[in-house]
Residue frames relative to the residue before (quaternion, step in Angstrom):
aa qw qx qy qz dx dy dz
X 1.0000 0.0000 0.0000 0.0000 0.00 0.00 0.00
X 0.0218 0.7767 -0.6238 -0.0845 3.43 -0.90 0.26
X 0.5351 -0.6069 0.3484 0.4733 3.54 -1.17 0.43
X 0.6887 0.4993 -0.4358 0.2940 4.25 0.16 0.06
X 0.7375 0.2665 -0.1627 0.5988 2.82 2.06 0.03
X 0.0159 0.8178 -0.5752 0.0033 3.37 0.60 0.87
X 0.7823 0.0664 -0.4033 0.4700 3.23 -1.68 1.86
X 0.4150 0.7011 -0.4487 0.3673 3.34 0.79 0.18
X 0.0533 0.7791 -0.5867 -0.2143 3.59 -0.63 0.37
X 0.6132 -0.5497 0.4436 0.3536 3.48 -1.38 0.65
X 0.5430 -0.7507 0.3715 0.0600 3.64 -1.19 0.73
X 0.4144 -0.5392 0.5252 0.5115 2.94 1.60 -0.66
X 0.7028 -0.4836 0.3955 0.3402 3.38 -2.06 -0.39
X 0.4484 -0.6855 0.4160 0.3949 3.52 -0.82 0.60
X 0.3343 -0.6338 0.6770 0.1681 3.44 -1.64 0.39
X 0.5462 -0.6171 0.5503 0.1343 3.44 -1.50 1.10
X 0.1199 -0.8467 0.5138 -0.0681 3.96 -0.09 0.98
X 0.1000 -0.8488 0.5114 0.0895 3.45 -0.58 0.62
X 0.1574 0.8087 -0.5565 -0.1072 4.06 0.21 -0.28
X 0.4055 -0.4468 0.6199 0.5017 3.80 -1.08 -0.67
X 0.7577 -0.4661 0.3361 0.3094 2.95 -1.92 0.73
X 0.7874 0.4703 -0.3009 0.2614 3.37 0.49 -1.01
X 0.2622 0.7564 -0.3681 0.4729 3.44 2.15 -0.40
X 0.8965 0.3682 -0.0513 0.2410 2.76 -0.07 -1.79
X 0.6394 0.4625 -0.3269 0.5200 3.13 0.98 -0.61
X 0.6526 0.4027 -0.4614 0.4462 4.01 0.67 0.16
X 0.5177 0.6182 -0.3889 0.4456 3.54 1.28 -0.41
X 0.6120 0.4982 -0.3693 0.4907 3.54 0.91 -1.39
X 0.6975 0.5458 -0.2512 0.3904 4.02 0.87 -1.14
X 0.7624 0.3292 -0.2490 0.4984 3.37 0.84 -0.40
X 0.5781 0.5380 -0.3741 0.4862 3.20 1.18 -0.10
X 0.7041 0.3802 -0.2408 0.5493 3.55 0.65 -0.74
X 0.5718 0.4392 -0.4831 0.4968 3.74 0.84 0.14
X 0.6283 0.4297 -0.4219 0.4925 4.04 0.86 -0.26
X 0.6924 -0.4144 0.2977 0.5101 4.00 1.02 -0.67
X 0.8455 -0.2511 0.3743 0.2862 3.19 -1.95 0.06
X 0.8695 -0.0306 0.0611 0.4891 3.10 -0.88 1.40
X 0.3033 0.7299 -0.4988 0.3555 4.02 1.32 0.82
X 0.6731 0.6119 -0.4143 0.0297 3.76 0.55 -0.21
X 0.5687 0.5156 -0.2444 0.5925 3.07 1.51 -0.32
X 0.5912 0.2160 -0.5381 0.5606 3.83 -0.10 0.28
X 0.6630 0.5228 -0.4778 0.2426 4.10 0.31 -0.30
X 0.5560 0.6742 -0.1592 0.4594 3.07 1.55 -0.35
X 0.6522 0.5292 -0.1856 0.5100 2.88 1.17 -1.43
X 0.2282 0.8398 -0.2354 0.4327 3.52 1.89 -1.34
X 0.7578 0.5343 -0.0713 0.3676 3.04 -0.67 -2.40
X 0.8096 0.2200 -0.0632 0.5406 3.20 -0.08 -1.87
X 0.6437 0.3985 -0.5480 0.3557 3.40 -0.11 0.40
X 0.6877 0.4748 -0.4006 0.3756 3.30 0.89 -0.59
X 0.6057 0.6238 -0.2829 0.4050 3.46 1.28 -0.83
X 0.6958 0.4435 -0.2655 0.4987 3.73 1.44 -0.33
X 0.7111 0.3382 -0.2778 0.5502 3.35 1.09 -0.38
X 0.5789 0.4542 -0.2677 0.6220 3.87 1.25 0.41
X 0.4405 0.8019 -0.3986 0.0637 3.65 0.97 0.18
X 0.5506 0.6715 -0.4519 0.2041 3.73 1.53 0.11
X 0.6593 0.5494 -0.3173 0.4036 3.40 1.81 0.05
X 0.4586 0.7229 -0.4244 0.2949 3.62 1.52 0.13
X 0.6423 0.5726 -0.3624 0.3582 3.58 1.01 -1.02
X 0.6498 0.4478 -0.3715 0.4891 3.74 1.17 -0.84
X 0.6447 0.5058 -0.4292 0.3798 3.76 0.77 -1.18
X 0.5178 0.6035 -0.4397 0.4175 4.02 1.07 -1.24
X 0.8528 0.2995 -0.2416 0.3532 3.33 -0.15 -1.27
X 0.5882 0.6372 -0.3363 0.3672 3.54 1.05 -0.05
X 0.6003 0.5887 -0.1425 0.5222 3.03 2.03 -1.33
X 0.6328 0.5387 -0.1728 0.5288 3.55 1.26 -0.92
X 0.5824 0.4470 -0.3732 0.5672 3.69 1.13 -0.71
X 0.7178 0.4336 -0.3341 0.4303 3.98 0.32 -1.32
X 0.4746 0.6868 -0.2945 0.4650 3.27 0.81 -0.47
X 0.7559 0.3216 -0.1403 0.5527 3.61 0.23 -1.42
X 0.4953 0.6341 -0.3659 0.4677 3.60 0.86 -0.15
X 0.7182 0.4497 -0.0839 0.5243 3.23 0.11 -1.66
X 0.8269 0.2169 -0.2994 0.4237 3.61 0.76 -0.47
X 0.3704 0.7716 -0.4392 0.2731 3.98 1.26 -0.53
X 0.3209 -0.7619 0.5431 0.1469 3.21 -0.84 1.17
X 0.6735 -0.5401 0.2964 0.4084 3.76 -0.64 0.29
X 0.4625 -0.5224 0.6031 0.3866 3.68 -0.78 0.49
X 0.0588 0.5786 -0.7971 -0.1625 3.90 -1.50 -0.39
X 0.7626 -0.3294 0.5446 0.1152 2.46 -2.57 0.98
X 0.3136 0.6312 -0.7085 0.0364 3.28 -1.44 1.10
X 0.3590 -0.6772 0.6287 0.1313 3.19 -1.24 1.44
X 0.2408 0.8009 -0.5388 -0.1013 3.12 -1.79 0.08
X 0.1928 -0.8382 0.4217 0.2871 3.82 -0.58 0.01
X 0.3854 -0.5398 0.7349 0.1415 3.24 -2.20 0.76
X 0.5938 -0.2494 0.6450 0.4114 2.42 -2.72 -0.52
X 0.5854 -0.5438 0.5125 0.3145 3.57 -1.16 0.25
X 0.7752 0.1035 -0.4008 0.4772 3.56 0.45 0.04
X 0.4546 0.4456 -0.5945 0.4913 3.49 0.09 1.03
X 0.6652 0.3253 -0.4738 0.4766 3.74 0.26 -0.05
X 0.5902 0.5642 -0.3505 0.4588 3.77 1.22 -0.10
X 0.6574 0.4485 -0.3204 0.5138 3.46 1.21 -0.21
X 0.7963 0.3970 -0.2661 0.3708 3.14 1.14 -0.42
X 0.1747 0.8307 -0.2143 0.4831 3.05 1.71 0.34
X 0.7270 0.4690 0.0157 0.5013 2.72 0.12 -2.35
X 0.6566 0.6427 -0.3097 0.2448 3.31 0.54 -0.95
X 0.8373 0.3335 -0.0432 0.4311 2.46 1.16 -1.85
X 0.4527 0.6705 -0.4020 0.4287 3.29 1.74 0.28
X 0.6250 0.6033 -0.1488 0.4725 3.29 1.50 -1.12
X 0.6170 0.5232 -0.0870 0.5814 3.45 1.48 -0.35
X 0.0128 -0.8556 0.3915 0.3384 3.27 1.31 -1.21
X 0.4936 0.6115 -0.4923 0.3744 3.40 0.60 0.66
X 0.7038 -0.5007 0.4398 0.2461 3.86 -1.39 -0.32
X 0.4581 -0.6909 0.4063 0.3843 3.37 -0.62 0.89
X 0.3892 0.6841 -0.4426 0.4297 3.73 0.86 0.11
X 0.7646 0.4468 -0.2069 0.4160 3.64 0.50 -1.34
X 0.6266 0.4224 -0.3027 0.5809 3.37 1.81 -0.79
X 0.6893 0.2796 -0.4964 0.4475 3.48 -0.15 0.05
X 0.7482 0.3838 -0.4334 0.3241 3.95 0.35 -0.56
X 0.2839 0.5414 -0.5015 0.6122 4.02 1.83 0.70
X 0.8241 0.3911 -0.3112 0.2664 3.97 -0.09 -1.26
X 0.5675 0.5467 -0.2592 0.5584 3.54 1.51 -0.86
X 0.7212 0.3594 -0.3573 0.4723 3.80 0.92 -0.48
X 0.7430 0.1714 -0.4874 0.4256 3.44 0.64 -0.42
X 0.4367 0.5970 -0.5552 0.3804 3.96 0.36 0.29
X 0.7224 0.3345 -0.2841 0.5344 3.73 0.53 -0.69
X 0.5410 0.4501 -0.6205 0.3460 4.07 1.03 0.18
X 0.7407 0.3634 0.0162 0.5648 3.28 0.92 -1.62
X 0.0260 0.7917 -0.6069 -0.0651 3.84 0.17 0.76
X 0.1736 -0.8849 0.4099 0.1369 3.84 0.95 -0.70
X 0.5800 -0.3600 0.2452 0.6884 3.59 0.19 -0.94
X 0.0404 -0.8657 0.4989 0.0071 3.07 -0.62 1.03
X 0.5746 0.7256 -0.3001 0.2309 3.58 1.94 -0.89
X 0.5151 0.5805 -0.3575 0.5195 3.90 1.28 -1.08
X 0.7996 0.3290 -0.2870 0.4124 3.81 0.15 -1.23
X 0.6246 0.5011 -0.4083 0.4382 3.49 0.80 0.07
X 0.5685 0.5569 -0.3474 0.4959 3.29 1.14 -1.28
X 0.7215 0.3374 -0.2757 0.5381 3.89 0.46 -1.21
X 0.7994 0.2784 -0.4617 0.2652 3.88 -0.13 0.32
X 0.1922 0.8636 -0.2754 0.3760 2.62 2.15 0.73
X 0.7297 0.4550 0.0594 0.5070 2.92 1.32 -2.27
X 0.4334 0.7873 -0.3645 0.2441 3.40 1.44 -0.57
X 0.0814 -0.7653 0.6121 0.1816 3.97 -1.15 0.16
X 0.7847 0.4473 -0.2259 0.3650 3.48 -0.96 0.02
X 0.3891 0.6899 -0.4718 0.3873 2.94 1.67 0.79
X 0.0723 -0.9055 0.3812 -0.1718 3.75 0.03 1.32
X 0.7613 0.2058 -0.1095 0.6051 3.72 1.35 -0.68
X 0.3741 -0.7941 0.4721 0.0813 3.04 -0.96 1.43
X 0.3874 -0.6972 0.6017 0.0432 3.28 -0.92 1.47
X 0.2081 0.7552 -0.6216 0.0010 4.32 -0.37 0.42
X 0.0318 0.8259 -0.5591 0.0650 3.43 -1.22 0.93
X 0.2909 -0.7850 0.4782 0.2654 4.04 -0.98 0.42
X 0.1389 -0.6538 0.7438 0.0061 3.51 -1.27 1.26
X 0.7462 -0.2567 0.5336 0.3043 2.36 -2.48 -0.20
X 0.3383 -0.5825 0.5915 0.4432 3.80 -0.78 0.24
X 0.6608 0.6455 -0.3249 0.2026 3.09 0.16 -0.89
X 0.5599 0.4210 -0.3329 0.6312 3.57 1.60 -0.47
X 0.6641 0.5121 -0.3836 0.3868 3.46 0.69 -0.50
X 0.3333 0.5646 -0.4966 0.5687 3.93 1.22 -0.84
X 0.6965 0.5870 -0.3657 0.1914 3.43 -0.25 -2.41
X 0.6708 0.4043 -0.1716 0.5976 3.59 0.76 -1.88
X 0.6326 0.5845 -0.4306 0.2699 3.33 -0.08 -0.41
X 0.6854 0.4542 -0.1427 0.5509 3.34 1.11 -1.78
X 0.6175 0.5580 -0.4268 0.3537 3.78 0.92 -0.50
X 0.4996 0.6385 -0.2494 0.5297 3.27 1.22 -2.04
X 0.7068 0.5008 -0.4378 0.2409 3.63 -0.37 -1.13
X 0.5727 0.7022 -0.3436 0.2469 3.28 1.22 -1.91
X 0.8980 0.1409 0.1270 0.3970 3.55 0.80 -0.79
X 0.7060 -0.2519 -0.1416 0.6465 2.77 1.30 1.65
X 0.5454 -0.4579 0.5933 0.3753 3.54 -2.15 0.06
X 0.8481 0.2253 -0.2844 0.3862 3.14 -2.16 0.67
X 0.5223 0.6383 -0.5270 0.2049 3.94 0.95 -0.50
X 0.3679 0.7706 -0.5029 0.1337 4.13 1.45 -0.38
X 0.5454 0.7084 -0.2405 0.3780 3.55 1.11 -0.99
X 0.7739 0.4087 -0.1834 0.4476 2.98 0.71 -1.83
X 0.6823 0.5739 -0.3007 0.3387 3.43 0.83 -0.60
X 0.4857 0.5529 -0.3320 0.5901 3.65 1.19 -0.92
X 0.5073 0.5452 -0.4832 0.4604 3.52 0.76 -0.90
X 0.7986 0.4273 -0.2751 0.3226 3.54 -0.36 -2.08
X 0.6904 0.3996 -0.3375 0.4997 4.06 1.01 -0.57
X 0.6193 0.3939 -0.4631 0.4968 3.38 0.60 0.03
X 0.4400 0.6470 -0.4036 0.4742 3.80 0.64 -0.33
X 0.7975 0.4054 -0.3205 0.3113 3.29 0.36 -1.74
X 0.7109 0.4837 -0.2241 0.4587 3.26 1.16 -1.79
X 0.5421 0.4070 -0.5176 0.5220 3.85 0.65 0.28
X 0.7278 0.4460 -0.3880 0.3477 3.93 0.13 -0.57
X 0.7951 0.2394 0.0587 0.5541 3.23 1.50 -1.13
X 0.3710 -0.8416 0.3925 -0.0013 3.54 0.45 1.42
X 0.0427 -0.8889 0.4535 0.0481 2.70 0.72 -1.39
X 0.6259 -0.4755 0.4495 0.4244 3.69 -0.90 -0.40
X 0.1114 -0.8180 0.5523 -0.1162 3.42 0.47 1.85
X 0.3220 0.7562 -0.3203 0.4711 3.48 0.99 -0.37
X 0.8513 0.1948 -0.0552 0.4840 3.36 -0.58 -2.00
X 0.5636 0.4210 -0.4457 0.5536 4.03 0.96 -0.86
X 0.4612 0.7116 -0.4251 0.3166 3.92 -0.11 -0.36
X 0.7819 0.4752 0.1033 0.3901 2.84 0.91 -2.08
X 0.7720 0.4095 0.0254 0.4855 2.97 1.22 -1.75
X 0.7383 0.4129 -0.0398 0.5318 3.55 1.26 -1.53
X 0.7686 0.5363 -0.2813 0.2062 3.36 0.22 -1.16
X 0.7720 0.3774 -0.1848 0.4769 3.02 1.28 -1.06
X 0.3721 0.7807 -0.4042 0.2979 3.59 1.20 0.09
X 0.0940 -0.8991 0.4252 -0.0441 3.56 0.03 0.91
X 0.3178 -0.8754 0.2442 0.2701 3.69 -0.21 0.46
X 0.3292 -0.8738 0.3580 0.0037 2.87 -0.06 1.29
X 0.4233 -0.6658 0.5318 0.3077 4.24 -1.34 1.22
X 0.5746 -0.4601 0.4327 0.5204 4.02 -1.57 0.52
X 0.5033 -0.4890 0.6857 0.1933 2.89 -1.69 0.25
X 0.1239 -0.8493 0.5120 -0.0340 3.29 -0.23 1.79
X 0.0050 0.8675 -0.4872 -0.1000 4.04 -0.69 0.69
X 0.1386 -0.9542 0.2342 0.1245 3.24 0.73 0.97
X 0.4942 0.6866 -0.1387 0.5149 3.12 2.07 -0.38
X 0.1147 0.8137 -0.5695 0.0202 3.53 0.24 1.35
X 0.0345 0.7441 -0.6670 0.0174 3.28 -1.53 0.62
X 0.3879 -0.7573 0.4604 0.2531 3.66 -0.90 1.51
X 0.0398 0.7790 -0.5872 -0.2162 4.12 -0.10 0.25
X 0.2890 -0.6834 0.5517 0.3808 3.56 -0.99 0.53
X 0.1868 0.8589 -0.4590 -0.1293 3.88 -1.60 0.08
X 0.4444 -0.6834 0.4104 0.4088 3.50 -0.42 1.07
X 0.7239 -0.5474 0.3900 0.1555 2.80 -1.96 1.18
X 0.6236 0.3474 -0.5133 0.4763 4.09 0.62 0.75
X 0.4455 0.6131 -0.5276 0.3838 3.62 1.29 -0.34
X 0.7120 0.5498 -0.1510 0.4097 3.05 0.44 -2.15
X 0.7817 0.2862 -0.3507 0.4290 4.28 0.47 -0.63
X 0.6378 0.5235 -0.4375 0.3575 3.67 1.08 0.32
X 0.4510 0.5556 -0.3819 0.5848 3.20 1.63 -0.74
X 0.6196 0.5597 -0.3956 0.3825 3.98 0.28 -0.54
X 0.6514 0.5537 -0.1843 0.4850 3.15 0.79 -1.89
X 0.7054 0.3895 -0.2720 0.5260 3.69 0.46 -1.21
X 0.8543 0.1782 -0.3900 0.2939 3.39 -0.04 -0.14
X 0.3404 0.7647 -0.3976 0.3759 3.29 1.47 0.27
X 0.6256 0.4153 -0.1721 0.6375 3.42 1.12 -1.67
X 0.7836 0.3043 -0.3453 0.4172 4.04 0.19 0.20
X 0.4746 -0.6516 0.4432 0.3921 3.52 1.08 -0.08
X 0.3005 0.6410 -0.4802 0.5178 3.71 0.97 0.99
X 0.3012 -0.5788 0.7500 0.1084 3.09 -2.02 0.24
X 0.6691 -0.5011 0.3766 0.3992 3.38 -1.39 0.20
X 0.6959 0.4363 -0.2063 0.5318 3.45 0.55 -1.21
X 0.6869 0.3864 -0.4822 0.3826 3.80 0.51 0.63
X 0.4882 0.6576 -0.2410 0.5207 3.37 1.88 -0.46
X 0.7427 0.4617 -0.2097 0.4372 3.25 0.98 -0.84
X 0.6459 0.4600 -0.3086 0.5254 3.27 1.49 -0.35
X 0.5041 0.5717 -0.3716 0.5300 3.55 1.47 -0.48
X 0.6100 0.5980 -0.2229 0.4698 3.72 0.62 -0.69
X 0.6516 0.4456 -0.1804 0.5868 3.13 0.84 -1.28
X 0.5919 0.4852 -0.3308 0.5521 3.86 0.61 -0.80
X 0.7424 0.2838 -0.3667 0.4835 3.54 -0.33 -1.07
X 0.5967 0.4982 -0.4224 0.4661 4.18 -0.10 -0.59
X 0.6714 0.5613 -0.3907 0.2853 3.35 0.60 -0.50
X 0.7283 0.5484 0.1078 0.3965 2.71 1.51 -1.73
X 0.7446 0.1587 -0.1286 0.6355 2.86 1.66 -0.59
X 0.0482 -0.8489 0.4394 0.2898 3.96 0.74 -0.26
X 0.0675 0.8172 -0.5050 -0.2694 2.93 1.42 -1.33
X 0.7910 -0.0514 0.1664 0.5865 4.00 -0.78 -1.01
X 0.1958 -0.7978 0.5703 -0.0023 3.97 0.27 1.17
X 0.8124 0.4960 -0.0544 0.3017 2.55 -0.35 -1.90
X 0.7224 0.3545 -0.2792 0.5240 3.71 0.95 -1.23
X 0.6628 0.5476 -0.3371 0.3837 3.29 1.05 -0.38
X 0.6232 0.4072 -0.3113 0.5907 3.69 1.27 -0.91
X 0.6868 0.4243 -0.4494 0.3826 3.85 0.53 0.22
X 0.4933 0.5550 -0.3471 0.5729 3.57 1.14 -0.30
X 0.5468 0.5261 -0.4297 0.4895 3.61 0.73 -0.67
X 0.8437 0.4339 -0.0973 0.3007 3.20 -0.01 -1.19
X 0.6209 0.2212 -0.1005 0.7453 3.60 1.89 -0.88
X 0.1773 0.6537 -0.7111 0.1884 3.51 -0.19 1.23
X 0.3907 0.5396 -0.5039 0.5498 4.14 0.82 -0.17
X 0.3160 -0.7307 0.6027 0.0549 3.44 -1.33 0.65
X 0.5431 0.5042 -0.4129 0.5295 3.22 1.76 -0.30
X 0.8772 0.1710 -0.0697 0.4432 3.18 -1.54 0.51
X 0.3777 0.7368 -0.5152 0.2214 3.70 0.94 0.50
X 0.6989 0.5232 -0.2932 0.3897 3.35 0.54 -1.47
X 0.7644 0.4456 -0.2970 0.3591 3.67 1.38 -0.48
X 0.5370 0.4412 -0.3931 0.6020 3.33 1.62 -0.11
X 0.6113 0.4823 -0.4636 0.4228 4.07 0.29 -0.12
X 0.5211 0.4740 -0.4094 0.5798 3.72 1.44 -0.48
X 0.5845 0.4946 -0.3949 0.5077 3.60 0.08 -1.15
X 0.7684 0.3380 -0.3072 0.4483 3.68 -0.33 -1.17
X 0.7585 0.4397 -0.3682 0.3095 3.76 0.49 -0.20
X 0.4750 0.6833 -0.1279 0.5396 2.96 2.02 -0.78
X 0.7023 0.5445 -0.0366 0.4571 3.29 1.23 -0.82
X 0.6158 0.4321 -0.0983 0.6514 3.45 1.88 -0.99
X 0.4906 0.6852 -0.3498 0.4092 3.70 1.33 -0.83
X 0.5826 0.7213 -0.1823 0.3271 3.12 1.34 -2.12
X 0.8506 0.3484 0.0277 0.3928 2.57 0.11 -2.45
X 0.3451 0.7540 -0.3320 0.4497 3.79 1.65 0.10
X 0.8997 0.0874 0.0632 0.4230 2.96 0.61 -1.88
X 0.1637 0.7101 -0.5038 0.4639 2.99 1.50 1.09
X 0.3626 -0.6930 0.5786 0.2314 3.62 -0.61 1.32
X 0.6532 -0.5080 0.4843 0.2843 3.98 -1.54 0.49
């Protein structure tokens, strides 16, 4: 409590928040439709409910994290190349045998060729020199691996981009490998821009709020500031009893309560019938 705010109870220290604009601007709306100076106990709100409700966060997280990558995935791009005609039949095959798309195999062959590039100049130079390369093999990656091959190839001469894609497609036809788990794990990975929150807002919160939110996202592989936007999401969506809840936030002090909950009602009456 303090004396400019009587029943008030201090929060604790504030925390730096980030949201996107559009987040934020319905928070700012729903907060200012309960009263004056409402954003931070609505928050606070949020995250309490989101810690003491925690058997639905793990599905909402990973859902939130999938829409997310979406919204940010840079385009795949087009790369063409040519073989001998029965190597583009093996690789084919492959991917029939797999059931998936020659796309998924070459953007598996360009990742593991760019983990482990090894020696890589002689086989490039020689599929450089190659002849009978006649059937055309086209597939979508990540630019980025492509930049990747690009900047390698370069090291040692013009035009060698070709030959290389060659040498990683080579490998992953000689050496399969556990096509299976890269399938799963690799193929569909997609590169993706930062995740940008330009909306800052300090909230203050007292230190058990602030170590369960910790705890919870610790035990899920989360951080605070993704919980807090999850929180912030679900309140949106659901508010249910807001208002009594973001005023209790604020008047937990039994002193002087019943007169600031009058005030606050007295105060909404006002701002009710206050013509548009």
């Amino acid at each position: 409590m303090t004396e400019s705010r009587p029943g008030r109870i201090p929060v604790g220290d504030p925390i730096a928040l980030r949201f996107d604009p559009e987040t934020k601007h319905r928070l700012d709306e729903m907060a200012e439709g309960i009263g004056p100076r409402r954003f931070g106990a609505l928050i606070r709100v949020a995250c309490r409910r989101l810690v003491t409700q925690p058997k639905a966060v793990p599905n909402r997280l990973e859902e939130a994290r999938r829409l997310s990558a979406v919204r940010r995935a840079i385009p795949l791009v087009m790369l063409t190349l040519k073989l001998e005609p029965d190597t583009v039949r093996k690789f084919t095959a492959l991917a029939v045998e797999y059931d998936t798309t020659v796309s998924a195999l070459m953007r598996i062959a360009l990742h593991r060729f760019l983990e482990t590039p090894g020696r890589y100049k002689h086989p490039m130079l020689r599929e450089a020199e190659r002849t009978g390369l006649s059937d055309k093999v086209e597939g979508m990656v990540n630019p980025s691996a492509k930049h990747q091959i690009w900047r390698l190839a370069g090291r040692h001469g013009d035009k060698l981009n070709t030959a290389l894609l060659q040498v990683a497609l080579r490998r992953l036809l000689g050496k399969p490998g556990d096509l299976t788990a890269d399938l799963e794990n690799i193929a569909p990975l997609r590169d993706l821009r930062p995740e940008i929150y330009p909306a800052r807002v300090n909230v203050h919160f007292d230190e058990p709020l602030r170590d369960r939110l910790d705890t919870l996202a610790a035990r899920l592989g989360s951080d605070r500031a993704e919980l807090m936007r999850l929180a912030a999401e679900r309140v949106l969506e659901a508010p249910g009893m807001i208002e009594q809840a973001v005023n209790g936030e604020i008047f937990r002090s039994e002193k002087n309560r019943a007169h600031l909950m009058a005030r606050h009602a007295r105060r909404q009456a006002r701002r009710r019938t206050q013509p548009d």
